[in-house]
C-alpha positions as CSV (number, residue, x, y, z in Angstrom):
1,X,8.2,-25.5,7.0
2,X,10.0,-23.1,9.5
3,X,9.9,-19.6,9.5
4,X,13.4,-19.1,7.4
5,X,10.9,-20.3,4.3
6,X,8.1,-17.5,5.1
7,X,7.8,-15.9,1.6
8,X,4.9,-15.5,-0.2
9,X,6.1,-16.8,-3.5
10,X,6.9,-20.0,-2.3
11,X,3.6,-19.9,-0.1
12,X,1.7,-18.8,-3.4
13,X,3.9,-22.3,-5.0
14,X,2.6,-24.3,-2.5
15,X,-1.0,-23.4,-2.8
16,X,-0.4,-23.7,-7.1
17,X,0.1,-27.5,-6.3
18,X,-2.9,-27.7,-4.4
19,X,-1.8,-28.2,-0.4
20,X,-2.1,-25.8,2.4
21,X,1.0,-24.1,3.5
22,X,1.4,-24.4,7.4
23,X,4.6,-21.8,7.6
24,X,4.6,-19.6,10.6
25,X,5.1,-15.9,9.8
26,X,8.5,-14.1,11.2
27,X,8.1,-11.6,13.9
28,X,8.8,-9.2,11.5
29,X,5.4,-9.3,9.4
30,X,2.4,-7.4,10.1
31,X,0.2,-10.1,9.9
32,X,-0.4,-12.6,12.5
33,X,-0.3,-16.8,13.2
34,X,-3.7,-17.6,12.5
35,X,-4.0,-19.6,10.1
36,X,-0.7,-21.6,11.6
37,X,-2.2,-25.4,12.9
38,X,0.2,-25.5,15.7
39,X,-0.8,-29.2,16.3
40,X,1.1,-30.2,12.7
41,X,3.9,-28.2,13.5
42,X,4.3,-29.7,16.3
43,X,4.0,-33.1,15.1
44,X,6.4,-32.4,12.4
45,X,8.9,-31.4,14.3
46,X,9.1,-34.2,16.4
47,X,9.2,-36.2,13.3
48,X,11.9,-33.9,12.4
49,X,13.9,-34.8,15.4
50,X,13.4,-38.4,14.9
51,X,15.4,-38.4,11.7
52,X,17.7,-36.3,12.9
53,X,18.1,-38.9,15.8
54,X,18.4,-41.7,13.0
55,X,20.8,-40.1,11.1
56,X,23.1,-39.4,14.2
57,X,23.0,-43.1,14.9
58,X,23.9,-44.1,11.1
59,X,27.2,-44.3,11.7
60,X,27.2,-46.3,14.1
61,X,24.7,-48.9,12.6
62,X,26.2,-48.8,9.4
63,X,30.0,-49.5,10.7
64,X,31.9,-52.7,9.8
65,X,34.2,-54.4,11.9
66,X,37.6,-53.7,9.3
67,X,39.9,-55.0,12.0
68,X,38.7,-58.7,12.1
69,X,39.8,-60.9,9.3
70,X,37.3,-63.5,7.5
71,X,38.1,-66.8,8.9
């Protein structure tokens, strides 16, 4: 997740259901990036962009032509 969901409650959540939280902290904290694999976050957000890249273009592939008449 991004660093808008850095809270320990939800990081102590994630950890309840058994996975690893990879949040950044914010700037703010006194504690540092550690235990961050910057590899994933990377690779999520490219996957990130991707659907945001799909979802642009779902207009456009999802549009039917309402001017032409069935013939």
């Amino acid at each position: 997740a991004d660093k808008g969901y850095d809270s320990e409650s939800l990081r102590e959540q994630i950890e309840k259901t058994g996975t690893q939280a990879n949040i950044p902290k914010k700037s703010n904290t006194l504690s540092n990036n550690d235990h961050v694999d910057w590899y994933f976050y990377k690779i999520r957000h490219l996957i990130e962009n991707a659907f945001a890249r799909l979802k642009q273009f779902r207009g456009i592939s999802t549009r039917y032509d309402k001017l032409k008449h069935p013939v």
